[in-house]
C-alpha positions in Angstrom: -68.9 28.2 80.7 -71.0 31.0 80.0 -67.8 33.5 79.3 -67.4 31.7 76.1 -71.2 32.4 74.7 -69.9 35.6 73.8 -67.5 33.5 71.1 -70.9 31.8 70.1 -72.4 35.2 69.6 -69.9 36.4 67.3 -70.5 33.5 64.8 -74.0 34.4 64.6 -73.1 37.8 64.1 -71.5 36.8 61.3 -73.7 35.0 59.7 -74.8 35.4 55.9 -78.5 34.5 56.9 -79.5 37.0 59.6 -83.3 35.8 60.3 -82.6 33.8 63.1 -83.3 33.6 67.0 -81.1 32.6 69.8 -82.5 31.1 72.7 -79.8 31.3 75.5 -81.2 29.4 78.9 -78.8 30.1 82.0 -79.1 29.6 86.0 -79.3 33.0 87.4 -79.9 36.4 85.6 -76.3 37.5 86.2 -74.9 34.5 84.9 -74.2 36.2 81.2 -74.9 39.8 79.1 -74.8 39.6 75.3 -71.8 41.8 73.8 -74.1 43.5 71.7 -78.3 44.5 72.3 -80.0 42.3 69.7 -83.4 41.8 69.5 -82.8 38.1 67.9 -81.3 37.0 71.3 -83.6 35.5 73.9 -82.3 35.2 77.7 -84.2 32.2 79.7 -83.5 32.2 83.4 -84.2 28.7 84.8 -82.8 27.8 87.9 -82.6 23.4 89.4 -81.8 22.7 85.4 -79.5 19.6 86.0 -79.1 18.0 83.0 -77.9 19.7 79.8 -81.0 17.7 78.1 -83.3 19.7 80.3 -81.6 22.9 79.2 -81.7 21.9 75.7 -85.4 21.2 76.1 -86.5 24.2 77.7 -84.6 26.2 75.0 -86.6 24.2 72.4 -89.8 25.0 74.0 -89.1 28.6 74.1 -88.1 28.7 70.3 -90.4 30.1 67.4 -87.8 28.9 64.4 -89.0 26.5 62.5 -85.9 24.9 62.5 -83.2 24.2 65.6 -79.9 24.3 65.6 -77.9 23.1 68.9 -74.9 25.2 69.5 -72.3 24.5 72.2 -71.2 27.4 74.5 -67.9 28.4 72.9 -68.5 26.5 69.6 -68.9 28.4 66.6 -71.4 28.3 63.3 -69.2 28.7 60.1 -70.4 31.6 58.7 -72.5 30.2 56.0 -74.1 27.7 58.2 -77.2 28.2 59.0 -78.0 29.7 55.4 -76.3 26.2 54.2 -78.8 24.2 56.2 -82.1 25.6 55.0 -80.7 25.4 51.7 -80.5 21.4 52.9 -83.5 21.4 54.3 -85.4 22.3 51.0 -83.5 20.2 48.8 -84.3 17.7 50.9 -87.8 17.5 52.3 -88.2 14.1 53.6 -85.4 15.0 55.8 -85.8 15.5 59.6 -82.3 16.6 60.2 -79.2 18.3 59.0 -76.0 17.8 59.5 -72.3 19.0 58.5 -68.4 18.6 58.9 -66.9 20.2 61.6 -63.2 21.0 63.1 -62.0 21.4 66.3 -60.1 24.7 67.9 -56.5 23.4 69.1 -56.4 25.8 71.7 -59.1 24.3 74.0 -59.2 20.5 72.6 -56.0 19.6 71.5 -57.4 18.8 68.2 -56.7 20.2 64.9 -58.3 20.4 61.3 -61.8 19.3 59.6 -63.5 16.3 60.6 -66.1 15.0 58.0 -69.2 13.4 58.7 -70.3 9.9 58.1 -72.8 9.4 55.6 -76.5 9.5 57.5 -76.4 5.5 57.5 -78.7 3.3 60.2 -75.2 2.0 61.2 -73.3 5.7 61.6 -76.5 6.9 63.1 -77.2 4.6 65.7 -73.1 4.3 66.8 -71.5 6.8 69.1 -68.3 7.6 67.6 -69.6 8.2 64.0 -73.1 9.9 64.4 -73.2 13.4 64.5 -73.8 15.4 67.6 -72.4 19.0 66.6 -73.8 21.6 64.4 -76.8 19.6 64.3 -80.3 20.8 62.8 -83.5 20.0 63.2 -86.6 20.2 62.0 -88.9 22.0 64.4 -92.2 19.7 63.4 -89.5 16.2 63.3 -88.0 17.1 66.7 -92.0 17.7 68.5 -92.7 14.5 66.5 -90.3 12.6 68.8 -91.0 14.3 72.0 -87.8 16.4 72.0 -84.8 16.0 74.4 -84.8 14.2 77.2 -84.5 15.9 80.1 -82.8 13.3 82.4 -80.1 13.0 80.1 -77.0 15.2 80.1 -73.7 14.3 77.5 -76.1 11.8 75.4 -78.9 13.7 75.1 -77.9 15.0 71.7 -77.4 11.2 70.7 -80.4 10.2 72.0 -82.6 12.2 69.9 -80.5 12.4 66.6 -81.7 8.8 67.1 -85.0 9.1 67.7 -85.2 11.5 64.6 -83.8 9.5 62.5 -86.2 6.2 63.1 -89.1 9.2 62.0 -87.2 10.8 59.0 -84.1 10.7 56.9 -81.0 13.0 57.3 -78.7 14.9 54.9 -75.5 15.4 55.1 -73.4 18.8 54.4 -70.0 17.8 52.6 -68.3 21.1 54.3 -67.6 22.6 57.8 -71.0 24.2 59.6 -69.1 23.9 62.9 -66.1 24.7 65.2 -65.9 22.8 68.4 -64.4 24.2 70.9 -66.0 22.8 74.3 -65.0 19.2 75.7 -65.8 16.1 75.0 -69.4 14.3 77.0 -67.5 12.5 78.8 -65.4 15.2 80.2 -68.3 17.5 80.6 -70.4 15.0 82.0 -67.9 13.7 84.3 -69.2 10.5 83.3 -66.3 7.6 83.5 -64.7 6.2 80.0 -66.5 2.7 81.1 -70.0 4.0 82.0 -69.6 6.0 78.8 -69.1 2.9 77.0 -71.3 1.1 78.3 -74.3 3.7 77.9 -73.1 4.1 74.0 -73.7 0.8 73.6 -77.3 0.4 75.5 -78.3 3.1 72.9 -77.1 1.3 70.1 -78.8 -1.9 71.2 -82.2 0.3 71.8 -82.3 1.5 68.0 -80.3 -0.3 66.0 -82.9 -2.2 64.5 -85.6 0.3 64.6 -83.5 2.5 62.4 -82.3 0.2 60.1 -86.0 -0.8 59.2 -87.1 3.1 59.6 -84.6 3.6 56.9 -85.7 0.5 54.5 -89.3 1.2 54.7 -88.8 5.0 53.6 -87.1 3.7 50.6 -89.4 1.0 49.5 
């Protein structure tokens, strides 16, 4: 909901690197204002977007960053994050993507405290429950690479290409919080039901599976 971007705007805000852009895409141009004027934020109005992959892609296109970072309406960066994930990103070059913990706000999920991330394994990667799909980052030149979201996918879009990436580069992981979750789960937002969830998880895990897992082996010899 867009009433909770200005949440998402405050974490940015905050943040301790403050060379960055953010590219919000809504429906209709009264659809959301920024709290605060700021040149760094960018306002795409698209109507007939359907997916949230097409959204996400359209927002990629539009970027200039050289690196991406997919933020939730109502979740929230920690306020190191995205200073954090360069710092990632140059430590690491061979990696396409970064990734970090992240926690959940009780009020709107019914969750509480720190999740941690699974090591960036073929096997974590490739499986629903265990890759990561929050406070993602992305190399601008890995995600063009792959051909970028797909735009007929909505709550498994941000699966779909954290696969994708990682069958053309490695990932690093962040051992501390870059993210607050507040919005629902895919399923919920997608309406999608538990079974067809399932189900779809597990197409996706038959697709790249074995891609990944020799992606990974060849980069290391």
């Amino acid at each position: 909901e867009t009433r909770f971007l200005d949440d998402s705007l405050r974490s940015l805000l905050d943040q301790t690197w403050a060379d960055w852009e953010w590219v919000v895409v809504v429906d209709h141009e009264t659809a959301w204002g920024p709290i605060v004027e700021d040149p760094r934020i960018r306002i795409v109005v698209e109507e007939g977007l359907a997916t949230s992959g097409s959204a996400k892609r359209l927002a990629c296109y539009v970027a200039l960053g050289e690196c991406l970072v997919a933020l939730e309406p109502g979740d929230q960066l920690a306020p190191d994050a995205l200073e954090t994930i360069l710092e990632a990103l140059d430590a690491a070059p061979e990696a396409g993507m970064v990734y970090g913990d992240e926690a959940s706000d009780p009020e709107s999920t019914g969750l509480d405290g720190d999740t941690a991330a699974f090591e960036p394994l073929p096997h974590n990667i490739v499986s629903a429950p265990f890759a990561p799909t929050r406070g993602l980052a992305f190399r601008h030149a890995a995600y063009d690479a792959v051909g970028g979201y797909d735009e007929s996918l909505g709550g498994d879009a941000d699966h779909d290409l954290v696969c994708r990436i990682f069958e053309h580069a490695d990932a690093a992981r962040v051992g501390h919080r870059l993210y607050l979750k507040r919005s629902t789960t895919d399923a919920e937002a997608t309406g999608a039901a538990p079974s067809a969830r399932s189900e779809s998880d597990w197409q996706r895990y038959d697709r790249h599976v074995e891609s990944s897992c020799l992606a990974w082996a060849k980069r290391r010899g």
